[in-house]
C-alpha positions in Angstrom: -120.3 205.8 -1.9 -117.8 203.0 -3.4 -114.4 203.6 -3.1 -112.5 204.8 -6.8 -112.0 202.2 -9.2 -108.8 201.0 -10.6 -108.5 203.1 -13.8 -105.0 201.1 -14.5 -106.7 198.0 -15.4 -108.0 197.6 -18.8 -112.0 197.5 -19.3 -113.3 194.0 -18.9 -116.5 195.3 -21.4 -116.0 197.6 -23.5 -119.2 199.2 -25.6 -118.6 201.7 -28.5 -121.4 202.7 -30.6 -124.1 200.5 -29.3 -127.9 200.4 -30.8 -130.7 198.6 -30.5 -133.9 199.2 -32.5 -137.3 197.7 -32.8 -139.7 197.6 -35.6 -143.2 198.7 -34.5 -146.3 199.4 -36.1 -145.3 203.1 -36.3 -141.9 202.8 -37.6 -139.0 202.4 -36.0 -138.0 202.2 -32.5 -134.5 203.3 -31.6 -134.6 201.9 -27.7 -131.0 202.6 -27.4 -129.1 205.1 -29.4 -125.4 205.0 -30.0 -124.1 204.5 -26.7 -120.8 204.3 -24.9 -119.1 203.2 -22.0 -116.6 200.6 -20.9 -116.5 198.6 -16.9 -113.1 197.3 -15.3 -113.0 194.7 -13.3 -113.6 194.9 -9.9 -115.3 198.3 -11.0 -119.1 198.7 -10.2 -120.9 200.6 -12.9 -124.3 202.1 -12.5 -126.9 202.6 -15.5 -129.6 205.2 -13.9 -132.6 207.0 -15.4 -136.4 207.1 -15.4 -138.7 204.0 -17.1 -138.3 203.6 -20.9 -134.9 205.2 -21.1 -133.2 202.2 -22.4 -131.5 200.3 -19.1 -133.3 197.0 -19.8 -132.4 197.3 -23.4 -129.0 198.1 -22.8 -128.6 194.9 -20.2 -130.6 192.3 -22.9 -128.4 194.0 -25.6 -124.9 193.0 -23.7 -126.4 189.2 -22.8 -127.7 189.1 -26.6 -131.0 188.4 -25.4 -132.8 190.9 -27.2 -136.7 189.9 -28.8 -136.6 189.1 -32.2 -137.9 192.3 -33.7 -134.8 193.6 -32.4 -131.9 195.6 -34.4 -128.0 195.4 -32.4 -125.7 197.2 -33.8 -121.8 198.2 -32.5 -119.1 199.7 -33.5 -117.1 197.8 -30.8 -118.7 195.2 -28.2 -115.9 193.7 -26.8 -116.2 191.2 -23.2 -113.3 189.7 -21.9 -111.6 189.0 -25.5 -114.5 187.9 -27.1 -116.2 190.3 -29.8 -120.4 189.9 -29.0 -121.7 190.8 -32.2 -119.7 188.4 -34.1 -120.0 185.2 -31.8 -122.6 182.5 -32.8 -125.7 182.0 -30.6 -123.8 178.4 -29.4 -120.4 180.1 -28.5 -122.8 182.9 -26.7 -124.7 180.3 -24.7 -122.0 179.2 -23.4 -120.3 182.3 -22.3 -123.8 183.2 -20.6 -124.1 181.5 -17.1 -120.5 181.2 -17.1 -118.6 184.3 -17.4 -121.0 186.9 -18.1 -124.5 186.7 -15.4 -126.9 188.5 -15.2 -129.3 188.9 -11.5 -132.9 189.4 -13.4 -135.5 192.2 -12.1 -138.3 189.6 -11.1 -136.7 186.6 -9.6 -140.4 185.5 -9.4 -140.6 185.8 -13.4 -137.2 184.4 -14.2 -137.2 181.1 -11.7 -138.8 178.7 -13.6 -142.1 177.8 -11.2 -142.2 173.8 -11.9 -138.7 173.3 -11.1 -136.7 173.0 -8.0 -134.3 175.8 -6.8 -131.8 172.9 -6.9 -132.6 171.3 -10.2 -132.3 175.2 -11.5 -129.1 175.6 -9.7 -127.6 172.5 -10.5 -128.3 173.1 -14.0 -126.0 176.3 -14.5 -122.8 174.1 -12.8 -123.6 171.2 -15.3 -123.5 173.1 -18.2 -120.5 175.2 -17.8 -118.2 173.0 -15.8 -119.2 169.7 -16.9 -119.5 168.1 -13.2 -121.3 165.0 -11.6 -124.5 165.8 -10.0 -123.3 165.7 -6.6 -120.7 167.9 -7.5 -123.4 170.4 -8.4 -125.3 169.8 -5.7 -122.1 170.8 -3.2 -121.6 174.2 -5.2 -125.1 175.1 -5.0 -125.9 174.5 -1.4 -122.2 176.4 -0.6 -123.5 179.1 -2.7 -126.8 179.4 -0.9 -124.7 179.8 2.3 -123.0 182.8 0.7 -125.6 184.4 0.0 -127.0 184.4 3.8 -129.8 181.4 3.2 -130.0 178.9 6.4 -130.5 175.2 6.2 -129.3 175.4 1.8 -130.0 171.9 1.5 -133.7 172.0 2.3 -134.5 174.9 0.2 -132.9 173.5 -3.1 -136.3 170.8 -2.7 -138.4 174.0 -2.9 -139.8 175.4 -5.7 -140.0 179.4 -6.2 -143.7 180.1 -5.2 -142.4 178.4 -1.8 -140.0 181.4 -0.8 -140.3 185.1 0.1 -139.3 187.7 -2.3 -136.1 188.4 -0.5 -135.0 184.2 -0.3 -136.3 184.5 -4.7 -133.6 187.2 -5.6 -130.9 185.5 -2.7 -131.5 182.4 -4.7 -131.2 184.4 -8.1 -127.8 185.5 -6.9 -126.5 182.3 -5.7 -127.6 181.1 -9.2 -125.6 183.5 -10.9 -122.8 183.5 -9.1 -122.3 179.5 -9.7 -119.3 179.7 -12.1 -117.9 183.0 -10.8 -118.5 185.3 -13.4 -115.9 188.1 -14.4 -118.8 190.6 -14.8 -122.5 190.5 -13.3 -125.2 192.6 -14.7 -128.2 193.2 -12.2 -130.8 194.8 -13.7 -132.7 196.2 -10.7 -132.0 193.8 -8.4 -134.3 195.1 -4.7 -137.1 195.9 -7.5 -140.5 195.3 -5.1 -138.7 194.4 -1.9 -139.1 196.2 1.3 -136.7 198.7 2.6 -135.0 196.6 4.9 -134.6 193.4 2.3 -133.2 196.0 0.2 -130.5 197.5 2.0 -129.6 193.2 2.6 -129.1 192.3 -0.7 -127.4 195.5 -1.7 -125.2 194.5 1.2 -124.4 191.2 0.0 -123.6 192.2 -3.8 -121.0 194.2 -2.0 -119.8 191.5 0.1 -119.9 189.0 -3.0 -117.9 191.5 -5.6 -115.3 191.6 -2.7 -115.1 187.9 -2.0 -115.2 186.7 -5.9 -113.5 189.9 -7.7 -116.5 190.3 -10.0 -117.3 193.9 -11.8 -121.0 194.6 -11.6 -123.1 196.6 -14.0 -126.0 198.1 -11.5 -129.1 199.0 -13.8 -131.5 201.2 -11.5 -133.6 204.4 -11.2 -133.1 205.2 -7.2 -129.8 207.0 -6.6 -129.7 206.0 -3.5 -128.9 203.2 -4.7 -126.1 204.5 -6.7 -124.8 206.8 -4.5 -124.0 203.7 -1.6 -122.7 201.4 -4.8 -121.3 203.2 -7.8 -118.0 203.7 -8.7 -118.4 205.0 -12.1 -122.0 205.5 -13.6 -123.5 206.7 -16.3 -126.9 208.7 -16.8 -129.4 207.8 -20.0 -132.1 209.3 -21.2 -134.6 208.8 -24.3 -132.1 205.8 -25.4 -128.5 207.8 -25.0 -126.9 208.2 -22.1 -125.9 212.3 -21.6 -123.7 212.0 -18.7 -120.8 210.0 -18.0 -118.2 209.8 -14.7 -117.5 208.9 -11.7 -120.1 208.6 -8.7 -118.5 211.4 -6.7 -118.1 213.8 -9.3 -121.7 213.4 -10.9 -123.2 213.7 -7.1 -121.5 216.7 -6.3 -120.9 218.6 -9.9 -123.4 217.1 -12.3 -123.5 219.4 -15.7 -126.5 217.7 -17.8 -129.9 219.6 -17.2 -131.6 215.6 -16.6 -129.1 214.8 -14.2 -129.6 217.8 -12.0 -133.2 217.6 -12.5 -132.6 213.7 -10.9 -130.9 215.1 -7.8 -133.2 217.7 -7.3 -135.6 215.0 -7.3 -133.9 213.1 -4.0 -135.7 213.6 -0.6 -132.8 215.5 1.6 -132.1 213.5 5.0 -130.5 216.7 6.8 -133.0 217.6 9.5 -131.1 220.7 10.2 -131.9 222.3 7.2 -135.2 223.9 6.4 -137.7 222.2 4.4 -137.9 222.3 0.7 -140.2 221.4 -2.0 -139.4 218.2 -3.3 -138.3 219.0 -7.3 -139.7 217.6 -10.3 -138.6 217.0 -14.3 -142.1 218.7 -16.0 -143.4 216.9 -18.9 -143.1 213.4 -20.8 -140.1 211.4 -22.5 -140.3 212.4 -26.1 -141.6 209.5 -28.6 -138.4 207.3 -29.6 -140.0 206.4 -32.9 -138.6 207.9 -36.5 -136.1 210.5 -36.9 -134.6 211.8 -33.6 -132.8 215.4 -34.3 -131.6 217.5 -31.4 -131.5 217.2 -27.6 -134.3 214.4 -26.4 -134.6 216.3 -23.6 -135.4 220.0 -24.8 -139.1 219.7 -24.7 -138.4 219.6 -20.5 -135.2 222.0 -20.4 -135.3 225.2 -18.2 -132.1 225.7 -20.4 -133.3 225.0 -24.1 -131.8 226.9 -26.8 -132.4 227.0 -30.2 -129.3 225.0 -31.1 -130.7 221.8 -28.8 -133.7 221.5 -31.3 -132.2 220.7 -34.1 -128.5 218.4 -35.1 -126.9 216.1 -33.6 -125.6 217.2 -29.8 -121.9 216.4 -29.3 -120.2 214.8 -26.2 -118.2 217.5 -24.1 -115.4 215.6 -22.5 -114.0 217.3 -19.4 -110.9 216.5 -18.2 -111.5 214.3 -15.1 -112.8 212.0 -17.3 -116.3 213.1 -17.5 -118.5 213.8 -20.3 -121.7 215.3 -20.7 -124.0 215.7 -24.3 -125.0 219.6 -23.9 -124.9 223.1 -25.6 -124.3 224.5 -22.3 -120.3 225.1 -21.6 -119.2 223.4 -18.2 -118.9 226.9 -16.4 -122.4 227.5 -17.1 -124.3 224.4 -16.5 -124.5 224.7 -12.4 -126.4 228.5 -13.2 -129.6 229.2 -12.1 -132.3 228.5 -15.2 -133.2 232.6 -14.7 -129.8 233.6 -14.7 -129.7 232.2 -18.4 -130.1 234.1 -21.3 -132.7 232.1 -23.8 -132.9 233.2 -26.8 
């Protein structure tokens, strides 16, 4: 697990009251739902939860990349000085690429497949630091050595289809790391790479953020994942995000009936201990569409109440600097489902 964070320094990103909803055929769409959170720098921040819950969202909603049938809305979206909501699309162009990148799930999908790796490389250096060509070239063939990619200069003639999976996202990291951004989002980044390739590039995201000071929002659903990277991280489900600290504290004391439904979830590696059924969350994610009133995730609670069916359910702040949205008090929320009285 990372090492703690430097809670001294004040939040590169901070995100207060952040929506993002869509207009569909049914009504609308509220993807994501009032959310909070702020990253330091240096800090890596994991965003975990199943399909649909609203990571994607969240990531397109911070880059301002968002389809347009899409709603943002903030009380406060603050990177780096510079207030997202209010900045035109020209100023945010040129803050993307430069100080704010983003490592995109399918490198396959977001390389474009008629261009060179080096054209598509060189391009990002162009734009933000206004360089000769050869100049470009020389970052992006130094960046492809970064990232662990022999002989650079013959695979910036390549084009994508030309390269593995695991060279495709090396490539996507190289890219983004071109103009040393102060904060990186990567939005599943080993998505449909083998184990091994996996454990590499998470390897070399931590060697990178060390090398270039760089915080890192991680956007995934394996906690492995989180557990070797996070420092702080943040759990979301149905479009909010219910529980809130640091990566230690939410592996070893998680209070939110989704996050310890998660866990529960994680094969064990001990092969002392005696085997165990693997757990599961019963049921579906609840429609996002319309009114939303109570706890999104009652419907698959072995703790529902009647006062998680209807309101609004308020943030408990505990005083590590945790939070959690629940009924439950934080002595309960560990109990044992049948030692809970239901009304």
């Amino acid at each position: 697990m990372a090492a703690p964070d430097n809670i001294d320094a004040p939040p590169i990103l901070t995100v207060e009251g952040m929506s993002v909803d869509l207009k569909v055929p049914s009504g609308m769409l509220h993807a994501v739902n009032k959310i909070d959170f702020s990253v330091r720098p240096g800090q890596t921040f994991c965003i975990v939860g199943e399909s649909g819950c609203g990571k994607t969202m969240t990531s397109l909603a911070l880059m301002r990349l968002l389809p347009r049938s899409a709603k943002l809305s903030a009380t406060r979206l603050n990177f780096d000085g510079h207030d997202l909501l209010s900045l035109s699309d020209h100023a945010m162009a040129e803050l993307r690429g430069d100080r704010l990148g983003m490592i995109f799930q399918d490198p396959m999908t977001s390389l474009n497949p008629v261009y060179t790796i080096g054209n598509q490389m060189e391009e990002v250096y162009l734009r933000h630091r206004k360089s000769g060509r050869r100049e470009a070239r020389e970052r992006a063939e130094f960046m492809l050595q970064r990232v662990g990619i022999m002989s650079p200069a013959l695979r910036l003639k390549q084009f994508p289809h030309q390269l593995s999976g695991g060279l495709r996202q090396r490539v996507m990291i190289a890219m983004t790391l071109m103009c040393e951004p102060r904060l990186v989002i990567a939005d599943e980044p080993t998505t449909a790479l083998d184990v091994t390739v996996q454990v590499q590039i998470l390897q070399l995201l931590t060697k990178l953020q060390e090398e270039f000071g760089m915080a890192i929002i991680l956007i995934t659903h394996n906690l492995g994942i989180v557990a070797r990277m996070a420092d702080r991280l943040a759990v979301m489900y149905a479009g909010k995000i219910v529980e809130t600290g640091s990566a230690l504290d939410v592996f070893t004391q998680p209070h939110h009936p989704y996050t310890q439904g998660l866990l529960r979830c994680m094969p064990t590696h001990d092969h002392g201990a005696p085997a165990t059924r693997l757990g599961s969350i019963p049921g579906i994610v609840p429609s996002l569409v319309g009114d939303i009133r109570g706890c999104g995730f009652a419907n698959r609670c072995d703790y529902v109440r009647d006062a998680c069916r209807t309101g609004d359910i308020a943030l408990r702040e505990l005083p590590d600097g945790a939070a959690y949205r629940c009924v439950i008090p934080p002595d309960e929320a560990l109990a044992r489902p049948a030692e809970l009285a239901t009304p």
